[in-house]
GUKEMI-932951 format. One record per residue (C-alpha): chain; residue in three letters; residue number from 1; x, y, z. Coordinates in Angstrom, 1 decimal. Each point is the difference from the previous one (the first is absolute). Layout:
# GUKEMI-932951
NODE c   r   k   east  north     up
NODE A ALA NUM      X      Y      Z
...
***
This chain:
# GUKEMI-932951
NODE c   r   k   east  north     up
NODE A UNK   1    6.5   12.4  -22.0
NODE A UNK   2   -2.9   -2.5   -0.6
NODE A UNK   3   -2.0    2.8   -1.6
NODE A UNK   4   -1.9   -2.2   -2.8
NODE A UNK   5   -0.9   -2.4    2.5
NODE A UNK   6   -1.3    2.0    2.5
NODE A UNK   7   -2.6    2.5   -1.9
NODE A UNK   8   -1.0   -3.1   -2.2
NODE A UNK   9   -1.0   -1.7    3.7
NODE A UNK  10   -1.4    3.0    1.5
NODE A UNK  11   -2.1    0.8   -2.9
NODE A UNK  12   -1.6   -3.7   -0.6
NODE A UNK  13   -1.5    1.0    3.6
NODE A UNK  14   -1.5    3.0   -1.1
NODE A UNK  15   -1.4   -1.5   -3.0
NODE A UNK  16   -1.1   -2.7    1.4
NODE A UNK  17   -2.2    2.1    2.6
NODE A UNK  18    2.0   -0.6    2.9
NODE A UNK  19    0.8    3.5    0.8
NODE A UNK  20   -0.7    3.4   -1.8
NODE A UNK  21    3.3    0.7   -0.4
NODE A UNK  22    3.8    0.7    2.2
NODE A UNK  23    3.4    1.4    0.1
NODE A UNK  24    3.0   -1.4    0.4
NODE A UNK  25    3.3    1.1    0.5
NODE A UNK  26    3.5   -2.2   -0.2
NODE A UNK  27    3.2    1.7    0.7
NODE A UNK  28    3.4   -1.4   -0.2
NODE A UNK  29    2.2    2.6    1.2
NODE A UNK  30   -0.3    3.2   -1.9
NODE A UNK  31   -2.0   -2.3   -2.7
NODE A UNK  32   -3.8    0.4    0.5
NODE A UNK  33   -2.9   -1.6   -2.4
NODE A UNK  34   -3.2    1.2    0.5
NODE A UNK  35   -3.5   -1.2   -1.3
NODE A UNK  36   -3.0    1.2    0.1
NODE A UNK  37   -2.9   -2.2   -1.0
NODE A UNK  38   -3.7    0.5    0.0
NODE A UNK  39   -2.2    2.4    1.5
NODE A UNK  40   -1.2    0.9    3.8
NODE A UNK  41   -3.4   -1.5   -0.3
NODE A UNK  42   -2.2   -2.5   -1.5
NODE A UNK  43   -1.6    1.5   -2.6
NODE A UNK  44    1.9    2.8    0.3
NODE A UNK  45    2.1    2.1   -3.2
NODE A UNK  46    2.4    1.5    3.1
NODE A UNK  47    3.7   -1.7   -0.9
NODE A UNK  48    2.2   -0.8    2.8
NODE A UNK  49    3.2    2.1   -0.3
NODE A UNK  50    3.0    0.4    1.7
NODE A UNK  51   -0.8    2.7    2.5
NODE A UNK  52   -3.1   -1.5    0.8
NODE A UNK  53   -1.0   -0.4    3.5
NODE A UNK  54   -0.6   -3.5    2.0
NODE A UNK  55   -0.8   -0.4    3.4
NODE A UNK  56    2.8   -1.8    1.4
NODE A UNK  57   -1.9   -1.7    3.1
NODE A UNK  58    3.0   -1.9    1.7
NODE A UNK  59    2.8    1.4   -2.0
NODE A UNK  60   -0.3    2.9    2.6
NODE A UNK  61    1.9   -2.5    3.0
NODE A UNK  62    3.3    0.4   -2.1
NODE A UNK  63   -0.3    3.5   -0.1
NODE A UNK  64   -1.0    1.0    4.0
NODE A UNK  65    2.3   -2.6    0.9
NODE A UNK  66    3.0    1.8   -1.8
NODE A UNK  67   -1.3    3.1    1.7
NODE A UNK  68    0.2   -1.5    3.5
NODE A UNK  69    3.2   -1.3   -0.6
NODE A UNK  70    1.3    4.1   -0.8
NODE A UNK  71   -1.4    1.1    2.6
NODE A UNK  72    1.2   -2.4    2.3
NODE A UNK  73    3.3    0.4   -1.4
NODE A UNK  74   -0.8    3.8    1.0
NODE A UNK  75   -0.2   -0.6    3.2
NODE A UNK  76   -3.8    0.6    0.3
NODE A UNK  77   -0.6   -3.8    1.6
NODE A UNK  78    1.7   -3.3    0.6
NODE A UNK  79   -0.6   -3.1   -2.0
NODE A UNK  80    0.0   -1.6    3.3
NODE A UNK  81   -1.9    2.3    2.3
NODE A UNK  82   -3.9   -1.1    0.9
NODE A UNK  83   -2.3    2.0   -2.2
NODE A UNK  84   -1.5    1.3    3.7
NODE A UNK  85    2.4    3.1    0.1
NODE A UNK  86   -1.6    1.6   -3.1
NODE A UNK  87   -3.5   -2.0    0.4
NODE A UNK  88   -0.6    0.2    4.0
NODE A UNK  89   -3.8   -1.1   -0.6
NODE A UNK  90    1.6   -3.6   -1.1
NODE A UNK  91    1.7   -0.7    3.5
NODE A UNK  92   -2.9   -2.0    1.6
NODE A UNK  93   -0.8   -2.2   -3.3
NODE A UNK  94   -0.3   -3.9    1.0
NODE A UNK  95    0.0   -3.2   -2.2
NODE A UNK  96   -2.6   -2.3   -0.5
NODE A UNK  97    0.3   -3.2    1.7
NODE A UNK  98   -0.7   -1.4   -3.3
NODE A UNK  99   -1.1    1.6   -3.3
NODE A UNK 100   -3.5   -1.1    0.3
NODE A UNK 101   -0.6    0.7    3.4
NODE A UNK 102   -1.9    2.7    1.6
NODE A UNK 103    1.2    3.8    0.0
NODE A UNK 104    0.1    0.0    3.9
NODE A UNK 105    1.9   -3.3    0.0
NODE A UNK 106    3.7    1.0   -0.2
NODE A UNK 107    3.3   -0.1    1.9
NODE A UNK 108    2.8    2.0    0.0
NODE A UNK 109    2.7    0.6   -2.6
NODE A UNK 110    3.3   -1.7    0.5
NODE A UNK 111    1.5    3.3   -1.0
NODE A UNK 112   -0.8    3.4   -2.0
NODE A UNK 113   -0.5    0.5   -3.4
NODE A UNK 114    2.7    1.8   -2.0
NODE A UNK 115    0.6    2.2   -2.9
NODE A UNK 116    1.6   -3.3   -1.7
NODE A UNK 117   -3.0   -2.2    0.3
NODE A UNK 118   -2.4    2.1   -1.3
NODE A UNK 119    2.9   -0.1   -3.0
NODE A UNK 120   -0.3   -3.5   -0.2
NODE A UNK 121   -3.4   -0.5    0.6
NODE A UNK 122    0.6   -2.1    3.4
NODE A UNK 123   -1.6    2.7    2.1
NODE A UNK 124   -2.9   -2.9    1.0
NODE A UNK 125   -2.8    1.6   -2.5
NODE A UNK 126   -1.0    0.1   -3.1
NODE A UNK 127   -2.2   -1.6   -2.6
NODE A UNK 128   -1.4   -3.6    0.7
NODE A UNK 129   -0.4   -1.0   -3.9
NODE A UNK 130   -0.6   -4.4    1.0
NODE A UNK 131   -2.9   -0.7   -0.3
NODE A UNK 132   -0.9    0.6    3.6
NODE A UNK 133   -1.1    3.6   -1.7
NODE A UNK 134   -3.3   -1.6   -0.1
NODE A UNK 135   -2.1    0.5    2.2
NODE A UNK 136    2.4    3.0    1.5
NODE A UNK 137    1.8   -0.9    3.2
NODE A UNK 138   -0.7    2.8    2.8
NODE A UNK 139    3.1    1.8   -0.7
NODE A UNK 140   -1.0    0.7   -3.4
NODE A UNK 141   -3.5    0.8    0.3
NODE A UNK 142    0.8    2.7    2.7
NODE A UNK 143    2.8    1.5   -2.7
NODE A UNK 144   -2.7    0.1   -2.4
NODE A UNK 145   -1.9    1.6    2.5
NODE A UNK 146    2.2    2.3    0.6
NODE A UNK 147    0.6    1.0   -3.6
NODE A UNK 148    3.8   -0.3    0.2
NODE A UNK 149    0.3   -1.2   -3.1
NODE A UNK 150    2.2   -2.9    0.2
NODE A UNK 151   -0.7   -1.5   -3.4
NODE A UNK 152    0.0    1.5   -3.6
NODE A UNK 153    0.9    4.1   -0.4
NODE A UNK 154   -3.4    1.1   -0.8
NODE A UNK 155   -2.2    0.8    1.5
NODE A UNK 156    2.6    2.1    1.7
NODE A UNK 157   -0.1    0.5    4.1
NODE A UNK 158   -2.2    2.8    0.7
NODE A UNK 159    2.5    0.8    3.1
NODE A UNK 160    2.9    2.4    0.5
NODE A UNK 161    2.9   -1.6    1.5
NODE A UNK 162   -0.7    0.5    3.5
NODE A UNK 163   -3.4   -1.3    0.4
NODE A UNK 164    1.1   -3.5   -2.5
NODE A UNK 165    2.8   -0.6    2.7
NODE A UNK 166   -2.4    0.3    2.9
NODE A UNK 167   -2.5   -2.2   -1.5
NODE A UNK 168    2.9   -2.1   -0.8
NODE A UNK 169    1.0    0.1    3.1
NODE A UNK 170   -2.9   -1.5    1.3
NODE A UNK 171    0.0   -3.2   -1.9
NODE A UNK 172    2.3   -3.0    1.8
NODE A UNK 173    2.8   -1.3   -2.4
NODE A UNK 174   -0.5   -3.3   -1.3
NODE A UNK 175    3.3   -1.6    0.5
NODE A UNK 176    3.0    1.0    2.2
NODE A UNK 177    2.4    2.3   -1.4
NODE A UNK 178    2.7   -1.4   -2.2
NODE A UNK 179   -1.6   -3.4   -0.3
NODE A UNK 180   -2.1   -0.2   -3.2
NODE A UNK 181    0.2    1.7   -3.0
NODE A UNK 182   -3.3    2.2   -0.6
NODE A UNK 183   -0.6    1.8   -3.4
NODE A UNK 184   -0.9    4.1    0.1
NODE A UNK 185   -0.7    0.9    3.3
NODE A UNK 186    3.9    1.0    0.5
NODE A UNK 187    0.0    2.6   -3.0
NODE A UNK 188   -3.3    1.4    1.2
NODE A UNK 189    1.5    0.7    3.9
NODE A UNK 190    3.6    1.5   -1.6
NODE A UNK 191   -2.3    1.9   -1.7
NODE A UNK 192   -1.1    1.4    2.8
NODE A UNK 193    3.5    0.1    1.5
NODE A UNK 194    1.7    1.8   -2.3
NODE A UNK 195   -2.9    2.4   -0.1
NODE A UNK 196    0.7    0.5    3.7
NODE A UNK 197    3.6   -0.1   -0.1
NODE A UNK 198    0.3    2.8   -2.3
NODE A UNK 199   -3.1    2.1    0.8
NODE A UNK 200   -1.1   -0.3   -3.5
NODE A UNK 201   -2.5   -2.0   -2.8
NODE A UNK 202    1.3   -3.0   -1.3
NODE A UNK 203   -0.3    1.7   -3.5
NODE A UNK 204    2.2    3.0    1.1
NODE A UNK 205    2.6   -2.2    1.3
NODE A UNK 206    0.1   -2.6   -3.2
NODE A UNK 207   -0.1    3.3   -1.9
NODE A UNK 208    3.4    1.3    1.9
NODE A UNK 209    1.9   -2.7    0.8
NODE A UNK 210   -1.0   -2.2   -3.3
NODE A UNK 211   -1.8    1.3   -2.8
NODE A UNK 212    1.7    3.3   -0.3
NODE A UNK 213    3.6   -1.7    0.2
NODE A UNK 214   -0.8   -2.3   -2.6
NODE A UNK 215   -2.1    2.1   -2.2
NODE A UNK 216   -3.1   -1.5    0.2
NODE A UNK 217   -2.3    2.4   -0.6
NODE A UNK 218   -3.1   -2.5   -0.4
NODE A UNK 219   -0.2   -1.7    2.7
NODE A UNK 220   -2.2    1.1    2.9
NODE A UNK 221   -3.0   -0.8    2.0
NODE A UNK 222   -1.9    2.6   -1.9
NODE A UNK 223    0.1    0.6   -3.6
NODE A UNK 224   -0.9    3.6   -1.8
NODE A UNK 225   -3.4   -0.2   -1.3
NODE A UNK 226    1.0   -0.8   -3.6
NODE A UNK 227    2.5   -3.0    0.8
NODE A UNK 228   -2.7   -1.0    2.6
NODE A UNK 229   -2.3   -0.2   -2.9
NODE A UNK 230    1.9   -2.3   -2.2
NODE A UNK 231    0.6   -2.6    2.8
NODE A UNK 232   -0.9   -3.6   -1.9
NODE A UNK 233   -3.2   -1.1    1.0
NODE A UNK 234    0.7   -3.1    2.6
NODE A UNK 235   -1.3   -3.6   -0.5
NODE A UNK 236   -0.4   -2.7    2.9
NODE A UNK 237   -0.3   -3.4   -0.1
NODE A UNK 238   -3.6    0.6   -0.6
NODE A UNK 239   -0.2    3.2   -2.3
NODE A UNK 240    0.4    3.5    0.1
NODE A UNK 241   -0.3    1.5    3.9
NODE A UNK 242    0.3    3.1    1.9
NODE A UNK 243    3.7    0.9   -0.7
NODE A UNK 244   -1.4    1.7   -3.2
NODE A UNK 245   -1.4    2.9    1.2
NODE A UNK 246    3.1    2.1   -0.6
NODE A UNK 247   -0.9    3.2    2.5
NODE A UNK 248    1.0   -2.1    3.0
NODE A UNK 249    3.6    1.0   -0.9
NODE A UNK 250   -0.2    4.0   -0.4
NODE A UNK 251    0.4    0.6    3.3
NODE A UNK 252    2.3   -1.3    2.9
NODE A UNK 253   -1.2   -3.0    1.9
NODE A UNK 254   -0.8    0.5    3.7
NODE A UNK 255    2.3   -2.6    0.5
NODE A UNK 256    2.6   -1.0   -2.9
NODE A UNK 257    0.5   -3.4    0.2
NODE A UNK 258    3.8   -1.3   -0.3
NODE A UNK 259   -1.7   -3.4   -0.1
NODE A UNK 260   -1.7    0.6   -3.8
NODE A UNK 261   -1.1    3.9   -0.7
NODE A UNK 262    2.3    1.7   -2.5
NODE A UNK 263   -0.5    0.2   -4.2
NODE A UNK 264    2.7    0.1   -1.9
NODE A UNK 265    1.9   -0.6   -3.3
NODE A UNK 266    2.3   -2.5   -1.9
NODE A UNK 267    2.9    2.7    0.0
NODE A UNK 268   -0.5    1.2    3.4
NODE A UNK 269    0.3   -3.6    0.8
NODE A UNK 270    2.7   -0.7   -1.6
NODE A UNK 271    1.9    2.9    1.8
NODE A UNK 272   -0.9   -1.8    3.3
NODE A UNK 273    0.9   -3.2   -1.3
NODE A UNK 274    3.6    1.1   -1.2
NODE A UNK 275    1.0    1.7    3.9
NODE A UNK 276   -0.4   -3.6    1.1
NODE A UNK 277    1.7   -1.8   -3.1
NODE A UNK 278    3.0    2.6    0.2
NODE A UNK 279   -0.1   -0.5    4.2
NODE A UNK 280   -1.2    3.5    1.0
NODE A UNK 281    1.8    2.0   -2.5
NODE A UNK 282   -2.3    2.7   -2.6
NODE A UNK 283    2.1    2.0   -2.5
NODE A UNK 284    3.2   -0.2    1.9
NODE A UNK 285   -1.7    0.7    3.1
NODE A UNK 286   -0.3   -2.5    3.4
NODE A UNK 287   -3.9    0.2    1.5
NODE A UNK 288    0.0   -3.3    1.9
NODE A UNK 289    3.6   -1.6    1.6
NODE A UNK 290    0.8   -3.8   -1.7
NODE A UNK 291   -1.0   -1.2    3.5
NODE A UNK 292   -3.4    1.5   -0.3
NODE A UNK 293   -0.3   -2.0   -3.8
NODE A UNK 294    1.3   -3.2    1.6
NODE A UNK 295   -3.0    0.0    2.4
NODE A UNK 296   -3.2    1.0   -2.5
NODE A UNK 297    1.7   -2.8   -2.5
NODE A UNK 298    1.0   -2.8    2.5
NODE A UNK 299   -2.2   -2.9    1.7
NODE A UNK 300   -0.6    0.7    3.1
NODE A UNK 301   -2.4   -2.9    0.8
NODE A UNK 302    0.5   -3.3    1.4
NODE A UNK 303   -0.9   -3.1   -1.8
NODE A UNK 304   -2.9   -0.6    2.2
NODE A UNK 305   -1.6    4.1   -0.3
NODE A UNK 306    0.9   -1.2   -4.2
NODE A UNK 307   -2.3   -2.8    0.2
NODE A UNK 308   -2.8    1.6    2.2
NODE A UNK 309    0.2    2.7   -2.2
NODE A UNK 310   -3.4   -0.4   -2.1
NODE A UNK 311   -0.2   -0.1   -4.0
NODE A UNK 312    1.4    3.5    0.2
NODE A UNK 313    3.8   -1.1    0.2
NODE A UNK 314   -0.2   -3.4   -1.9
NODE A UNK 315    2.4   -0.9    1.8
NODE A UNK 316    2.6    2.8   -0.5
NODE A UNK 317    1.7    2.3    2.4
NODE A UNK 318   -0.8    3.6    1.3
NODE A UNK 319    2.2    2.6    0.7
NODE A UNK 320   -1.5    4.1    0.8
NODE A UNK 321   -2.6    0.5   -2.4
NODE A UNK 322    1.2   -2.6   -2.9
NODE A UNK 323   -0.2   -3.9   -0.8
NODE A UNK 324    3.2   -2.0    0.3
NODE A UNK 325    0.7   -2.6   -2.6
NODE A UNK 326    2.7   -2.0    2.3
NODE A UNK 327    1.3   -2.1   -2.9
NODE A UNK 328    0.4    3.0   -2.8
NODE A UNK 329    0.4    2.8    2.4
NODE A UNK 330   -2.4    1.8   -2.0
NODE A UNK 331   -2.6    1.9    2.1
NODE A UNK 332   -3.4    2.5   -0.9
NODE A UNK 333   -3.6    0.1    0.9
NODE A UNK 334   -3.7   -0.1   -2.0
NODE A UNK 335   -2.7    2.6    0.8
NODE A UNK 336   -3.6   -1.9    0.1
NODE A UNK 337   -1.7    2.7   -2.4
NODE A UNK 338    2.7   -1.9   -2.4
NODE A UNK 339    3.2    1.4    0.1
NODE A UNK 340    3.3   -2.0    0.6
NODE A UNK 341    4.1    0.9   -0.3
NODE A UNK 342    2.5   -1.6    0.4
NODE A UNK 343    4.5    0.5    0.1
NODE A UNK 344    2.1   -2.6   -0.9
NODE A UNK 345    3.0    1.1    1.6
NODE A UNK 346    2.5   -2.4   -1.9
NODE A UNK 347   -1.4    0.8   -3.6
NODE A UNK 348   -0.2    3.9    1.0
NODE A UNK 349   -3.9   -0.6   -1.1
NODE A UNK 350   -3.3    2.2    1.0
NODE A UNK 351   -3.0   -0.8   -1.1
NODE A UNK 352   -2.9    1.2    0.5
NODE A UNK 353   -4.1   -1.2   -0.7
NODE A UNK 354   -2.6    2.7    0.3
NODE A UNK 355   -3.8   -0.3   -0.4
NODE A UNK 356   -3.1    0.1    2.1
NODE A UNK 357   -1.0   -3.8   -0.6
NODE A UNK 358    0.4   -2.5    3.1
NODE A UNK 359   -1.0   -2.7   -1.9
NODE A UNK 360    3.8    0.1   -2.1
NODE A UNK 361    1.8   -0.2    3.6
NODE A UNK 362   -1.4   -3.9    0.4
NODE A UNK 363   -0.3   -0.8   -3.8
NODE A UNK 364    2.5   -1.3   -2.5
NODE A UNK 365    0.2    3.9   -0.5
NODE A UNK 366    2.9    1.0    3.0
NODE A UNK 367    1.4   -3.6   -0.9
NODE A UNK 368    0.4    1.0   -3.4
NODE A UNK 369    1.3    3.5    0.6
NODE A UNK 370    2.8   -0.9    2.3
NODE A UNK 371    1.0   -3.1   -2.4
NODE A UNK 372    1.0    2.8   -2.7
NODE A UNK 373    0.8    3.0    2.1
NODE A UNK 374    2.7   -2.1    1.9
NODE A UNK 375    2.6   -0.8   -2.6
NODE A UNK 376    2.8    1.3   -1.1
***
């Protein structure tokens, strides 16, 4: 384990001013090297520890995705079934004619959106991240209008369930289903599915099926007021911003968003992380089938959906909830608060970045981590 290597890396960045401090986790099979480095703000005397908290941001798909696949394997939906049986108020959607054009100038969809696409993120919505962002294209303005909070987790949707799928409901898709590759949107409308599906919050139904199993007993969409309290303060590409304020995450979320909304640990994570390496087996005990692991860790895009695809998959894969390395076979996500994992299925490796600094996602930072974390 490239332990030496790795904390000397990660600690130049902190004391060089790039980030207050991180933890990271590397695992090879039953051998796990933690480090904890720095502190949870600048100018700050609070060390980072093990058990401290991160918001995860995107690290959530992985986790609802796995959910949807139990439940489906429960019976509770089909992969293949249009969303419309649990979310009725989606049946009349449209698709823009173009992704620029008008709200009201749409045609039909060449077929329905199903459980698997919003899986995959080819449901025909999501994030526009070219720059065709600025000025906002109609679709995007009425979203924002609408406060569906397509974009980052916070500030959170000030909706329950119902009332974010009938305002989402009223927005046309962008593309037709199963033709593009979209990011978030999908995770946000499972959420909502499985919500429906099962009669309960998202947080209950992570807690049951997921957390609970797996003994991860840090993880949730709200926090007790002392963990919530020593949540790292969070630092954008230009400074310190609202994710600080650390009472946002005592109490459940209106709506828990699948897309980017739970906290959680390095450990928890690493439980999480470990189902998929060991292909749905905890301590001796099956929670998701092999077939259900073959899906969240396989490509399922074309080469065309891979190039059209934005910054966001670089040119990589996507499975249910995870990047796809097609030429390694490895596969994980990054949060955008600055959290990344990733399982290297042939070297039996997990590692794991946590701290609450976008900046070392697109720096020599996440280069650097996954250059010493990934080796045997």
């Amino acid at each position: 384990m490239p332990t030496e290597e790795l904390r000397a890396a990660m600690t130049a960045l902190v004391d060089q001013g790039e980030l207050p401090g991180l933890v990271t986790l590397v695992a090879r099979d039953d051998d796990v090297t933690v480090e904890e480095i720095g502190v949870t703000a600048f100018g700050g005397d609070v060390p980072m520890r093990r058990d401290t908290p991160f918001r995860i941001t995107s690290m959530t798909k992985p986790i609802v995705a796995a959910a949807a696949l139990m439940l489906a394997e429960d019976g509770l939906f089909d992969l293949e079934e249009p969303v419309q049986r649990l979310l009725p108020e989606l049946a009349g959607q449209r698709v823009l004619r173009a992704y620029d054009a008008e709200l009201d100038d749409t045609v039909p969809p060449h077929r329905p959106v199903t459980v698997d696409d919003l899986l995959t993120f080819r449901l025909g919505h999501g994030m526009i991240v070219e720059p065709e962002m600025e000025p906002p294209v109609p679709v995007v303005r009425r979203g924002q209008d609408l406060e569906l909070m397509f974009g980052p987790p916070e500030p959170r949707s000030p909706f329950g369930v119902d009332e974010w799928v009938r305002r989402f409901a009223s927005l046309p898709l962008i593309h037709q289903p199963g033709e593009k590759w979209m990011y978030n949107t999908g995770s946000l409308v499972l959420s909502a599915l499985i919500s429906r599906a099962t009669g309960k919050p998202l947080g209950a139904v992570l807690a049951e099926w997921v957390f609970e199993p797996l003994g991860m007993t840090h993880t949730g969409f709200a926090l007790p007021r002392d963990r919530a309290g020593r949540l790292p303060a969070q630092y954008g590409t230009e400074g310190e911003n609202a994710a600080t304020r650390p009472e946002h995450w005592i109490e459940e979320p209106p709506f828990p968003s699948g897309a980017g909304g739970l906290a959680s640990t390095v450990d928890d994570y690493l439980a999480f992380a470990r189902l998929l390496l060991n292909r749905g087996v905890h301590g001796g005990t099956r929670l998701l089938s092999e077939h259900a692991i073959e899906l969240m860790t396989s490509n399922h895009l074309t080469p065309e959906q891979i190039a059209g695809g934005s910054f966001l998959l670089n040119g990589n894969g996507y499975g249910m909830g995870l990047g796809i390395e097609r030429d390694t076979g490895r596969y994980g996500w990054s949060g955008g608060y600055g959290t990344d994992f990733f399982v290297d299925p042939e070297q039996r490796i997990v590692a794991i970045a946590m701290t609450q600094s976008t900046p070392f996602l697109f720096g020599r930072g996440m280069a650097e981590f996954v250059r010493f974390a990934d080796c045997p």
